[in-house]
Backbone as a ProteinNet text record, in pm:
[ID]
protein_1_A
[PRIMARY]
XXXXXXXXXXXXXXXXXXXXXXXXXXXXXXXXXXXXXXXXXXXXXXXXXXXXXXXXXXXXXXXXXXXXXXXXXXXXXXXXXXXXXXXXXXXXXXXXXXXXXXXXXXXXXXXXXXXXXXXXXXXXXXXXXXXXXXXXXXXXXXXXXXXXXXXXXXXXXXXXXXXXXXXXXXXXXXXXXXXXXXXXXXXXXXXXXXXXXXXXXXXXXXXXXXXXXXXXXXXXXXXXXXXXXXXXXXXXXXXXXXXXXXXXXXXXXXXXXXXXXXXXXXXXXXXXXXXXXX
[TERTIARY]
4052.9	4174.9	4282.3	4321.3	4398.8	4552.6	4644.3	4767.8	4719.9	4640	4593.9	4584.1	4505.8	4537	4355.6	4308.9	4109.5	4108.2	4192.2	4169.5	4152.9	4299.7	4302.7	4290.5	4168.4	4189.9	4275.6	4386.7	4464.5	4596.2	4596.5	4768.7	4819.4	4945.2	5087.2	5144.6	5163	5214.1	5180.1	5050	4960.6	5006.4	5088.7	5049.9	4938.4	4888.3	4768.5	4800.7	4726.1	4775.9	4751.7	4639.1	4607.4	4706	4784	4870	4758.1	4643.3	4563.3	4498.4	4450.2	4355.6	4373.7	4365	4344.2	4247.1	4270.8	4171.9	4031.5	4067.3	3868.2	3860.4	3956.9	3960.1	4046.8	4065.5	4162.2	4321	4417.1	4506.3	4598.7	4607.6	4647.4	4770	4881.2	4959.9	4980.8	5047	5014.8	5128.8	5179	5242.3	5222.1	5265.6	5247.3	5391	5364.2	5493.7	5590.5	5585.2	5736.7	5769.6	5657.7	5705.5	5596.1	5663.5	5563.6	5481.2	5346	5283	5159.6	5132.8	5019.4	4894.5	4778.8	4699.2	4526	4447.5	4391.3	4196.3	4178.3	4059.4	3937	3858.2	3767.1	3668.6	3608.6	3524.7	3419.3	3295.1	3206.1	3229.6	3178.1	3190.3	3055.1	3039.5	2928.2	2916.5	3003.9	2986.7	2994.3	3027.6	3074.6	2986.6	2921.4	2846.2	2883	2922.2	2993.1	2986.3	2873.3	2903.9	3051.8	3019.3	3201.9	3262.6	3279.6	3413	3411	3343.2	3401.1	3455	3392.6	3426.1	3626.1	3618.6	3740.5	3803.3	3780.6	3862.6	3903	3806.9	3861.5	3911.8	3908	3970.7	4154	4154	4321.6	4389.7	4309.6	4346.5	4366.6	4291.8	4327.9	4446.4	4456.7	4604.9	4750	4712.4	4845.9	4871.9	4821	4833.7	4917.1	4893.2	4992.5	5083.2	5069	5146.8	5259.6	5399.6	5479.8	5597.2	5649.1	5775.3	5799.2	5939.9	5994	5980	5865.9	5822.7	5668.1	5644.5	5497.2	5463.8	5385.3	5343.3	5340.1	5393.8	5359	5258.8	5175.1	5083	5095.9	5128.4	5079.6	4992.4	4854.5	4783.3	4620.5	4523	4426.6	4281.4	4191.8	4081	3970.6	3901.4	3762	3621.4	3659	3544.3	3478.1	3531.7	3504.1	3365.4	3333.7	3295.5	3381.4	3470.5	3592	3697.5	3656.6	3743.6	3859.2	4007.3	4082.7	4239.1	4301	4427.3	4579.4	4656.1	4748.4	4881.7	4972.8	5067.6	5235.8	5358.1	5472.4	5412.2	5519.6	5477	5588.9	5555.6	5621.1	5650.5	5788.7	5828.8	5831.2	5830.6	5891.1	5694.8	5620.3	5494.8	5463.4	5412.2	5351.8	5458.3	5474.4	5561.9	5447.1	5342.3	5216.2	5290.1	5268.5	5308.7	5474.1	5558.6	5721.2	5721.2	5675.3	5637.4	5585.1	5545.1	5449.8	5541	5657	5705.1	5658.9	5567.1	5517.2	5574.9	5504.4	5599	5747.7	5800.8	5911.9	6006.5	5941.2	6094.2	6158.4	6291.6	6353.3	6312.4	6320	6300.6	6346.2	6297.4	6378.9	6449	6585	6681.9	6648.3	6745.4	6714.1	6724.3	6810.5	6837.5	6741.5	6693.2	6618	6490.9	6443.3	6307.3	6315.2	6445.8	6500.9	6469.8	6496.2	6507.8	6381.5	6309.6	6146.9	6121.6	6107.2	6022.8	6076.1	6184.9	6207.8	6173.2	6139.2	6096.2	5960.9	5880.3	5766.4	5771.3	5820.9	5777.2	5824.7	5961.8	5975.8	5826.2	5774.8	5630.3	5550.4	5530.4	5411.1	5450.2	5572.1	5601.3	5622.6	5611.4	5583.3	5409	5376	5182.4	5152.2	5225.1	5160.7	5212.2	5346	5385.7	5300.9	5213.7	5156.2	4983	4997.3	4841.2	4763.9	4787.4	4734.6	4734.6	4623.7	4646.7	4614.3	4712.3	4630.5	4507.9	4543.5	4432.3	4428.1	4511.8	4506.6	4628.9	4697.5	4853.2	4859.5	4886	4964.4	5024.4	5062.3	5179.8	5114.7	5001.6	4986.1	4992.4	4982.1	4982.1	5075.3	5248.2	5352.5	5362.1	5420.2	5453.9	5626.5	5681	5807.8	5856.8	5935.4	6046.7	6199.8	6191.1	6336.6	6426.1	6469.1	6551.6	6501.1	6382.3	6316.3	6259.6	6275.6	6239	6100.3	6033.1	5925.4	5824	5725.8	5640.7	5508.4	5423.8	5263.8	5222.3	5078.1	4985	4835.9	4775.3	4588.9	4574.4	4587.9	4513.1	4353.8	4300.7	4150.2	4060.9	4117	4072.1	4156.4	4260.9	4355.3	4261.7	4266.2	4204.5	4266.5	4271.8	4315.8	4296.5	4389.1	4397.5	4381.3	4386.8	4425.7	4528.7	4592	4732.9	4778.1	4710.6	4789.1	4803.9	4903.7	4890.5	4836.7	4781.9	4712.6	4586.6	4535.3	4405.5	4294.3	4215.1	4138.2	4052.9	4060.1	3889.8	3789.2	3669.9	3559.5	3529.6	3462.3	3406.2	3303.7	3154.6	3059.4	3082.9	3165.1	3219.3	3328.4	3320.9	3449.5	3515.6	3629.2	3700.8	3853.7	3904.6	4014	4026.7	4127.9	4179.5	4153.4	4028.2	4023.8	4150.5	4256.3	4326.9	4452.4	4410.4	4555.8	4474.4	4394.7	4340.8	4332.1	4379.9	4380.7	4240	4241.4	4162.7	4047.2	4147.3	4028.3	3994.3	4064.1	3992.4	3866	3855.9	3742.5	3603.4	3646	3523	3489.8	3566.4	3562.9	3691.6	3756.8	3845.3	3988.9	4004.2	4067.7	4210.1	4342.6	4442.6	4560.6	4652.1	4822.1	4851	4773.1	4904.3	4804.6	4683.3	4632.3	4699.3	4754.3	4827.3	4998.2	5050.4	5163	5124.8	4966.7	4898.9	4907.8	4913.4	4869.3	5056.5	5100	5291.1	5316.2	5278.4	5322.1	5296.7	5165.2	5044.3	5171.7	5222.6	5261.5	5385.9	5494.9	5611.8	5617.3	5534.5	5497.5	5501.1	5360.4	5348.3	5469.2	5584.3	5707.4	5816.8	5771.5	5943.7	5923.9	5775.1	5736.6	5704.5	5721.5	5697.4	5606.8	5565.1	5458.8	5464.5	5346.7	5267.3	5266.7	5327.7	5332.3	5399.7	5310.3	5365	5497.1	5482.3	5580.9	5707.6	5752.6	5859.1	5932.6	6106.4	6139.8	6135.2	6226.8	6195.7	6296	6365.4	6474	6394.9	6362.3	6259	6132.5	6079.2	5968	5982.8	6141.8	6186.7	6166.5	6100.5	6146.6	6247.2	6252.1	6407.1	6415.8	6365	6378.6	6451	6455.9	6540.7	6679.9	6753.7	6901.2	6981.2	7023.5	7181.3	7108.2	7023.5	6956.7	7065.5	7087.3	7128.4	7068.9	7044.3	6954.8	6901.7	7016.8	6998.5	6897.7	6911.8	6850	6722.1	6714.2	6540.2	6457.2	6556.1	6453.8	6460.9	6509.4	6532.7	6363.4	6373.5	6255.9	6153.5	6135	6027.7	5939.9	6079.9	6022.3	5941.3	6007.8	5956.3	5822.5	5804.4	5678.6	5562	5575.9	5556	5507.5	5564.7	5551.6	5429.9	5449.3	5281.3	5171.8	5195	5091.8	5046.8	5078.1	4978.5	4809	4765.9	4645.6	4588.4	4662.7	4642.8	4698.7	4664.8	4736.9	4867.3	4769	4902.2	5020.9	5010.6	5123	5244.1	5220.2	5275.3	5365.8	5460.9	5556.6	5477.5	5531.8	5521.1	5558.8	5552.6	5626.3	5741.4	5779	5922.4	6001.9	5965.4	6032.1	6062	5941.2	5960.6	6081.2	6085.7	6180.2	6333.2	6348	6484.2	6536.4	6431.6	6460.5	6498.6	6405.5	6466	6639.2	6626	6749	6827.4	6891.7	6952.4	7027.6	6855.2	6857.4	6925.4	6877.5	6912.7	7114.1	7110.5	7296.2	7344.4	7324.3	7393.3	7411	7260	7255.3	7348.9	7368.4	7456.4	7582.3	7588.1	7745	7799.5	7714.3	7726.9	7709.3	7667.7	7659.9	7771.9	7846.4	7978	8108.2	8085.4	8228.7	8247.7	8077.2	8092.3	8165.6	8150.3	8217.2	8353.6
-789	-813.9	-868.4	-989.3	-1043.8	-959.9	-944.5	-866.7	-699.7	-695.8	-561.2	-603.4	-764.5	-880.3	-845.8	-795.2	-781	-614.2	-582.6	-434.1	-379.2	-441.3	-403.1	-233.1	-205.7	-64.6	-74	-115.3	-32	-5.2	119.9	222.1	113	99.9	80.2	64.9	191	182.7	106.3	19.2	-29.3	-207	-230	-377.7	-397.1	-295.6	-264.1	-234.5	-164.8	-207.2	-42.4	26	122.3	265.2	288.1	437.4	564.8	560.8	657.5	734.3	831.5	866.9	936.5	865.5	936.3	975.8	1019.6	1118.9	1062.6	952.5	906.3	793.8	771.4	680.7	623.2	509.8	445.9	414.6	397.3	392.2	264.2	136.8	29.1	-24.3	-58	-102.5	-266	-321.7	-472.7	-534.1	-654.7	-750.4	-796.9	-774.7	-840.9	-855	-1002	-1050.9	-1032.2	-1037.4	-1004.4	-877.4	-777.9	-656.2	-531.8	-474.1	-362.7	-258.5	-226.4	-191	-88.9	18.1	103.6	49.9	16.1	18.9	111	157	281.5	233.9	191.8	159.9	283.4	285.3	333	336.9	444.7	489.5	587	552.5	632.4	773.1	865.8	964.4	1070.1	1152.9	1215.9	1332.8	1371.3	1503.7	1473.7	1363.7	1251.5	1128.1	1162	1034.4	907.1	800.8	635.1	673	676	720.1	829.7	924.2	1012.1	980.9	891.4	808.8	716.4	645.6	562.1	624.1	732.1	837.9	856.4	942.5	955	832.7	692.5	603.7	533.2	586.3	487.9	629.7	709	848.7	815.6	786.5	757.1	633.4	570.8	418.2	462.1	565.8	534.1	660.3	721	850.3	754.8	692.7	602	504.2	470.7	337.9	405.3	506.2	619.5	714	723.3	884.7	798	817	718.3	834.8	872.1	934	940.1	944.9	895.4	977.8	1105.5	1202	1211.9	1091.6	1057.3	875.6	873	750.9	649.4	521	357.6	331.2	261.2	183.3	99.5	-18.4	-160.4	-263.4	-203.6	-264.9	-246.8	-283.8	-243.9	-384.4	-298.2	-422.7	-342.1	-399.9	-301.1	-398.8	-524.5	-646	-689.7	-631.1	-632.9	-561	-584.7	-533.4	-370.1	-376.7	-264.6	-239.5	-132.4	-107.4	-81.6	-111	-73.1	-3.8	53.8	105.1	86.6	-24.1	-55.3	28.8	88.2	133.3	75.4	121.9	73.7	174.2	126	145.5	324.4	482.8	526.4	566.8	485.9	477	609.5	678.4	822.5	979.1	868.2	922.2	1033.4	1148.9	1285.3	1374.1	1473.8	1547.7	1649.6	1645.3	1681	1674.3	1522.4	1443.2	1514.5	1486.1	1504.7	1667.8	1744	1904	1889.9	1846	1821.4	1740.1	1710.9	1595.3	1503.7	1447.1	1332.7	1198.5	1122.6	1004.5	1065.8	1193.3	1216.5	1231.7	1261.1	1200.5	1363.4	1346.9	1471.8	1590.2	1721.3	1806.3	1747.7	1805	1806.1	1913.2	1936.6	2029	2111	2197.1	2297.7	2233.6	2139.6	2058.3	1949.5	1916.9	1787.9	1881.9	1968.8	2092	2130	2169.2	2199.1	2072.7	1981.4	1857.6	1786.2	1823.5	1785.6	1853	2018	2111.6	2161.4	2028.4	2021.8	1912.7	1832.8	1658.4	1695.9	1809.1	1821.5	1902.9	1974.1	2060.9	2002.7	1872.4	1789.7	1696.9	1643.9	1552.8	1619.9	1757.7	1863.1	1910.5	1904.7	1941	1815.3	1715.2	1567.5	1570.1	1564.2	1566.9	1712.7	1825.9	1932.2	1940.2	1848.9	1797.4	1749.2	1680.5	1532.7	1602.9	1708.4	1758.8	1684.9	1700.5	1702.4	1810.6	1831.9	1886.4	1776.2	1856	1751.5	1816.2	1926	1979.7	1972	1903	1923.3	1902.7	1993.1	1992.6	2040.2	1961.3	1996.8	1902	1975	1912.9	1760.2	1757	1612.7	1518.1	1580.4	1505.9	1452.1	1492.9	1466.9	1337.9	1234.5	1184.6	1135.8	1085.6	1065.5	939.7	888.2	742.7	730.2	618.1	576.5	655.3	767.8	841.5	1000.5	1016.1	1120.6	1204	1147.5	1142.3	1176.4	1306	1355.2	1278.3	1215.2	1144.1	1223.9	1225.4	1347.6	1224.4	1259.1	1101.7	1232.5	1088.8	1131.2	1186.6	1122.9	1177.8	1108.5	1132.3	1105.9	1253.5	1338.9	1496.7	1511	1450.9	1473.5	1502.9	1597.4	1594	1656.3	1555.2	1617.5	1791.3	1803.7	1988.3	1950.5	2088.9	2121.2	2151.6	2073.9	2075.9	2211.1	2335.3	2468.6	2490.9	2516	2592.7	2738.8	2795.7	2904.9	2876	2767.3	2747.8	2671.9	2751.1	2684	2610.5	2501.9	2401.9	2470.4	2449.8	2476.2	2369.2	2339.7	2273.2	2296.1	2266.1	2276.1	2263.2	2153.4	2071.4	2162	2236.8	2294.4	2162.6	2161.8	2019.8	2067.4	2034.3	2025.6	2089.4	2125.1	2185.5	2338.9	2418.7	2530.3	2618.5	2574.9	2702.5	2670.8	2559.4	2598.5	2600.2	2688.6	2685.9	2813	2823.8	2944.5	2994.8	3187	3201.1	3197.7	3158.3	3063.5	2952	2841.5	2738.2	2722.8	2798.8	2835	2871.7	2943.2	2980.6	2863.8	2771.2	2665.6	2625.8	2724.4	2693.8	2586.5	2499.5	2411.2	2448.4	2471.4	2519.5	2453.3	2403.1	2378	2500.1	2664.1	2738.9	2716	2697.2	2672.1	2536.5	2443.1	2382.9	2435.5	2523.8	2626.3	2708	2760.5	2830.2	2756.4	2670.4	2593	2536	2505.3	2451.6	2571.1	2712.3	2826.4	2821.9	2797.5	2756.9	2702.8	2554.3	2416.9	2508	2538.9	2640.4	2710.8	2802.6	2911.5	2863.9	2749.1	2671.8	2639.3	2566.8	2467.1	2528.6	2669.1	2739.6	2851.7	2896.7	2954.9	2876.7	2957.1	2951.6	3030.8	3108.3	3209.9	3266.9	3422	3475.3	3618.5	3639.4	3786.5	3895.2	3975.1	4083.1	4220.6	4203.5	4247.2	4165.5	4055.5	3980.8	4027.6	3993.1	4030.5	3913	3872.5	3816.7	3644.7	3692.3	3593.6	3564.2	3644	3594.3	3499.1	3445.8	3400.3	3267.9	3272.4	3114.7	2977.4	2893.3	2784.2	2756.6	2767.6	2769.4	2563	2492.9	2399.8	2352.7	2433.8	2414.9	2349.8	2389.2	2390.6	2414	2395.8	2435	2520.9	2660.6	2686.8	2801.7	2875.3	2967.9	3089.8	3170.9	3296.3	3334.7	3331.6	3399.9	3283	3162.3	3061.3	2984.1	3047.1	3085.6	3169.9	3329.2	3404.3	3379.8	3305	3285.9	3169.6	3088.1	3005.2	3096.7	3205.9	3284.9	3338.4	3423.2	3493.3	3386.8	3297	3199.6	3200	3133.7	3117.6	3253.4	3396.4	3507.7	3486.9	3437.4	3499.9	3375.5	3240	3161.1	3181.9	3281.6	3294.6	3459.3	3485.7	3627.9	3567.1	3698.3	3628	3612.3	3691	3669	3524.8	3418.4	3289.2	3335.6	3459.9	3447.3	3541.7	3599.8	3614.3	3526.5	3398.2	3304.4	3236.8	3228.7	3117.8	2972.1	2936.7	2828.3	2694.9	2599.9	2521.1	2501	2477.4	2433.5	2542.8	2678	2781	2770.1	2746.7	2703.2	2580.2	2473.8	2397.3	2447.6	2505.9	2563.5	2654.9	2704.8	2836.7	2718.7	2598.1	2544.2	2441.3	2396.6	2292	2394.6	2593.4	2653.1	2629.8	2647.9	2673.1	2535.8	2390.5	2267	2253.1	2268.9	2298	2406.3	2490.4	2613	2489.2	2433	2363.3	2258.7	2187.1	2085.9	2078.4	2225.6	2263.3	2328.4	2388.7	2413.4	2304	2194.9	2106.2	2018.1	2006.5	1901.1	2001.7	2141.4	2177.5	2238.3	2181.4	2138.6	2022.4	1910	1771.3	1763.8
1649.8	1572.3	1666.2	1642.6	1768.8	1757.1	1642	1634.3	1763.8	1775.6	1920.1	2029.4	2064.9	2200	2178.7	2051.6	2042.8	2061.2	2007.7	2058.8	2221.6	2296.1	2435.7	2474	2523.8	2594.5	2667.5	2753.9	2846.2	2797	2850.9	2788.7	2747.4	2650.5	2642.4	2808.4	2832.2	2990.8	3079.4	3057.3	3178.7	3147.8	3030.8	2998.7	2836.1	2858.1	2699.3	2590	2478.8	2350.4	2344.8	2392.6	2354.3	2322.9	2252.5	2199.7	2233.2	2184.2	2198.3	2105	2075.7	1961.6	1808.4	1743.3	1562.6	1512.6	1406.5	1347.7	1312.5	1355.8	1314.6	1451.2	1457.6	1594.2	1676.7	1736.6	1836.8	1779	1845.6	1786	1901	1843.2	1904.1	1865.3	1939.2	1936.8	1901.3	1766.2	1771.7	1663.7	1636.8	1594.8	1458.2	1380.1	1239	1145.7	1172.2	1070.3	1163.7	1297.9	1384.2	1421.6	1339.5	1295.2	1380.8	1475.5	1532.6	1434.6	1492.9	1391.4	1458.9	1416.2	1466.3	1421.2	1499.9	1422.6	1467.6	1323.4	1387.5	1296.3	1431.1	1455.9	1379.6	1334.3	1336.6	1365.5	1505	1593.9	1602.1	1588.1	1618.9	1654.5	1615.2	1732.6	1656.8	1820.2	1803.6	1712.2	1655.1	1538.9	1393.2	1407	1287.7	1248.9	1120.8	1124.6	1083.2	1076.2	1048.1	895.4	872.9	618.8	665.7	696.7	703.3	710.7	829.1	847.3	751.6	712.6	610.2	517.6	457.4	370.8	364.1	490.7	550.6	565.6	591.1	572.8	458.6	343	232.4	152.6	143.2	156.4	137.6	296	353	300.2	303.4	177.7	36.9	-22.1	-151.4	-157	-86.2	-76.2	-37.4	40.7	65.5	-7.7	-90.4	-239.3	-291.4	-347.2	-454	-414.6	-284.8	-219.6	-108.1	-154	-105.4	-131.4	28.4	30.9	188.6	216.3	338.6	494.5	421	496.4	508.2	455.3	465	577	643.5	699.8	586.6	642.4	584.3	624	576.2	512.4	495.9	584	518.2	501.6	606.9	526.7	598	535.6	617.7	620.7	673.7	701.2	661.3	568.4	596.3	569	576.7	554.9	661	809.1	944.3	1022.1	1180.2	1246.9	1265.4	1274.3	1305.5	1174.2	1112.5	961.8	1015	984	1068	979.8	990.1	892.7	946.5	888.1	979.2	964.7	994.1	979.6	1038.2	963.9	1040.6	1154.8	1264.8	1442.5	1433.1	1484	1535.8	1637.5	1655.7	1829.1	1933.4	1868	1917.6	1920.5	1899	1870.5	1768.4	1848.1	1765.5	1793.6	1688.8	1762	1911.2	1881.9	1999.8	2123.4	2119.4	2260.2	2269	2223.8	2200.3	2297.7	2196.9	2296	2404.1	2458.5	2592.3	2671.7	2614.2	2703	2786.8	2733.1	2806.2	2835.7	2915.1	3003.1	3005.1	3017.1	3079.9	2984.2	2831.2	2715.5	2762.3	2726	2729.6	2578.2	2655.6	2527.2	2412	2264.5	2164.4	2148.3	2103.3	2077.8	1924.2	1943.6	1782.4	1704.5	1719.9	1526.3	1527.8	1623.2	1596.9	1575.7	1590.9	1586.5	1452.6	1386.6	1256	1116	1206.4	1113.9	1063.6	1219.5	1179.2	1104.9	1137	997.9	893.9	862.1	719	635.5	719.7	705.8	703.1	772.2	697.3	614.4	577.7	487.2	296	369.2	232.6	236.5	315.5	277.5	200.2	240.6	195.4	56.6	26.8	-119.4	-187.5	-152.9	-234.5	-235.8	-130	-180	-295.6	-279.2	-340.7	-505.6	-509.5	-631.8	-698.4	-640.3	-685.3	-647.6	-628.1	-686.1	-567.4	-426.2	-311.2	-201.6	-147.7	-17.9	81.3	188	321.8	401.7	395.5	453.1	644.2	671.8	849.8	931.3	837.5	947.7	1054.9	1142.1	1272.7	1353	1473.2	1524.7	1559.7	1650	1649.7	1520.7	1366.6	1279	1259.7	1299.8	1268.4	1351.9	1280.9	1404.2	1385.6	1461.5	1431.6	1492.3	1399	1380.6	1463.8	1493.1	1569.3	1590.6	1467.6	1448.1	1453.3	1485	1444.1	1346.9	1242.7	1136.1	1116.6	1074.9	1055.4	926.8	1009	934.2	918.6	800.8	805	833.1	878.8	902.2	918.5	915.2	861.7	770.6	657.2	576.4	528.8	598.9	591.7	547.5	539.1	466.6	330.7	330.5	181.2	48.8	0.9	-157.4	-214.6	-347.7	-454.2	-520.3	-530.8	-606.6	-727.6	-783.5	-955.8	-951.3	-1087.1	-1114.3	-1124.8	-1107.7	-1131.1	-987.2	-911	-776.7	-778.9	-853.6	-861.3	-859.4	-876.3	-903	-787.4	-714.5	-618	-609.1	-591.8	-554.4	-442	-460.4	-316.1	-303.5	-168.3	-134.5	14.3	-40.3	68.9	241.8	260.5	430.8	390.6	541.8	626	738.4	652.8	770.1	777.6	918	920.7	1073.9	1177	1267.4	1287.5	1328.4	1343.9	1332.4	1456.6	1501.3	1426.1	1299.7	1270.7	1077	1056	913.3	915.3	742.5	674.4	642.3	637	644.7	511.8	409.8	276.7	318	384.5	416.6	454.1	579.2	636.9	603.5	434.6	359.9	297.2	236.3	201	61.4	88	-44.9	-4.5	-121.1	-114	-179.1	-130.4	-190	-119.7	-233.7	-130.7	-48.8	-39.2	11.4	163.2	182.2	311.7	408.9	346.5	412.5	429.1	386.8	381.4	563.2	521.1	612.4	788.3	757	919.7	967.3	846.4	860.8	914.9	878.4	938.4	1090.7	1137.6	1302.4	1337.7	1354.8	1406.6	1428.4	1336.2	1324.2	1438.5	1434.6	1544.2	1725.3	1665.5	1860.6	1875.7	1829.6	1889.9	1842.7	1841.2	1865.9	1996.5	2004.3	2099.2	2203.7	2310.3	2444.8	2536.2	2488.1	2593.8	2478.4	2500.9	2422.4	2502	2585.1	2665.8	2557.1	2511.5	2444.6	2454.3	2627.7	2700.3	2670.3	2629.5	2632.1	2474.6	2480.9	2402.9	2297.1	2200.9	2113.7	2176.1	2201.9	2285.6	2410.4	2485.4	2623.8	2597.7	2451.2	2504.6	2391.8	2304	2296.4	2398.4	2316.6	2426	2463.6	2603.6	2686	2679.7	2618.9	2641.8	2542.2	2410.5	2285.3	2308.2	2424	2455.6	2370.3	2264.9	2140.5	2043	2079.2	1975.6	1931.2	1804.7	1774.2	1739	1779.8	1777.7	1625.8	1559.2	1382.1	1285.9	1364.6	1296.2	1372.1	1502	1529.8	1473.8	1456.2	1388	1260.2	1167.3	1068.9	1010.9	1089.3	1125.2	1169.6	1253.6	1287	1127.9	1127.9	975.9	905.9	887.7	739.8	795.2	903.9	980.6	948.2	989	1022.5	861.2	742.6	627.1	552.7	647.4	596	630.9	750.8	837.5	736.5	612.7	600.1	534.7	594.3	555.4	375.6	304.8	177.3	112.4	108.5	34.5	-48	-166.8	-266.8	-250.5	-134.3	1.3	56.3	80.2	146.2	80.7	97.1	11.3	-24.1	-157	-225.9	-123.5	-71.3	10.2	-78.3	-194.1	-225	-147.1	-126.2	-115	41.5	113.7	202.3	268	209.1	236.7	194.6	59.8	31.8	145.1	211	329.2	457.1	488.2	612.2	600.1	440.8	406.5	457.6	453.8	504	626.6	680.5	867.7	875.7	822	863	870	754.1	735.8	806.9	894.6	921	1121.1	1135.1	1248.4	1258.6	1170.8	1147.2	1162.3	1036.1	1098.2	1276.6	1290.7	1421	1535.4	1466	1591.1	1575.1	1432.2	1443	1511	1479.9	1539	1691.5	1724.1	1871.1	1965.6	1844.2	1854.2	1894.7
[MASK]
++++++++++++++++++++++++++++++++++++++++++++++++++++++++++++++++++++++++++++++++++++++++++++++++++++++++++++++++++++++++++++++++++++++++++++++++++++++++++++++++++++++++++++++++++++++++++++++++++++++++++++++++++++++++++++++++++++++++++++++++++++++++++++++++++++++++++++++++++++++

């Protein structure tokens, strides 16, 4: 695909095209219409047989035709008449929030409100798919990725399936798929439900407000000290919510709308506290 320079392996960093890896495969940096653009190759791999992935790729094509909200990935356009099926996306500059936590190539931490702002920007995507009678089925932090502004985008949905319109009501299914350490423990048996993706938003929540795991530490000692402007009442405020997706009974866990009404809180209490810093 020449908009990649043929699908260049070397980094971004190196002069190359290569961003690095998605959920079924490569992820290349390239040009269309003037306009920067992700684009995500589909790759072999050994646990995965090519029918899956296609599976999973025309899967993610037909979820992004219909599933359109500003907390979900663009889509503009894809290839699948090729040697290399490929799924193109607008470009996000600012990557995963994965990478973002890890601070890689050197970006500076993210702060409380920008931490705040993301896991409300996901948790508004997740209540637009669960509106609309979807799960995603594999949230986490690498899934997020984020825009110019930071702006919390979901991406991969190559596992997305449709629910039943009752949120009480569970699908099965034979294939266990999705992110071990961040799946509920119905998933696992095989049940298909919006509150198991509630279940793993709780996981992602948990990793990127925490910092260590020493039981000895108090509750303030094992915050990420990298947060900088955080406010104590509106970390644990975020803990709890977290503490309360993570039970193991589904019909335990908050609804995600409920979920987001609880972070729009935390988001405005941050806001205000950050203008009458100004």
């Amino acid at each position: 695909m020449r908009i990649t320079g043929n699908f260049d392996d070397r980094p971004v960093s190196d002069g190359g095209r290569r961003l690095g890896e998605g959920g079924f495969g490569t992820v290349y940096k390239g040009l269309l219409n003037d306009k920067a653009v992700a684009v995500k190759k589909l790759n072999p791999m050994d646990d995965v047989s090519v029918d899956e992935l296609r599976v999973q790729f025309n899967q993610e094509i037909q979820a992004l035709k219909v599933l359109k909200h500003e907390n979900l990935v663009d889509m503009v356009g894809f290839s699948s008449d090729g040697q290399h099926p490929c799924l193109v996306y607008a470009l996000m500059v600012n990557g995963s929030l994965l990478d973002r936590l890890a601070l890689l190539e050197g970006c500076p931490p993210l702060s409380w409100r920008q931490r705040s702002l993301i896991a409300e920007g996901t948790a508004r995507g997740l209540e637009y798919l669960h509106n609309n009678h979807h799960v995603h089925r594999d949230v986490k932090s690498a899934n997020i990725l984020l825009d110019e502004t930071f702006v919390a985008k979901i991406s991969d949905f190559g596992l997305t399936r449709a629910s039943a319109k009752r949120t009480t009501t569970t699908v099965m299914t034979e294939r266990i798929v999705g992110t071990r350490a961040y799946m509920a423990p119905e998933a696992l048996r095989g049940e298909i439900t919006p509150r198991s993706d509630v279940f793993s938003f709780g996981v992602m929540e948990m990793r990127y407000d925490i910092d260590d795991e020493d039981e000895e530490l108090t509750f303030e000692d094992f915050l990420d000290k990298r947060m900088g402007d955080r406010v104590l009442s509106q970390v644990e405020s975020v803990y709890s919510l977290a503490c309360n997706c993570l039970h193991d009974r589904k019909n335990r866990r908050p609804l995600i709308k409920q979920v987001v009404m609880e972070l729009k809180g935390v988001v405005k209490s941050t806001l205000l506290d950050f203008e009458a810093q100004e």
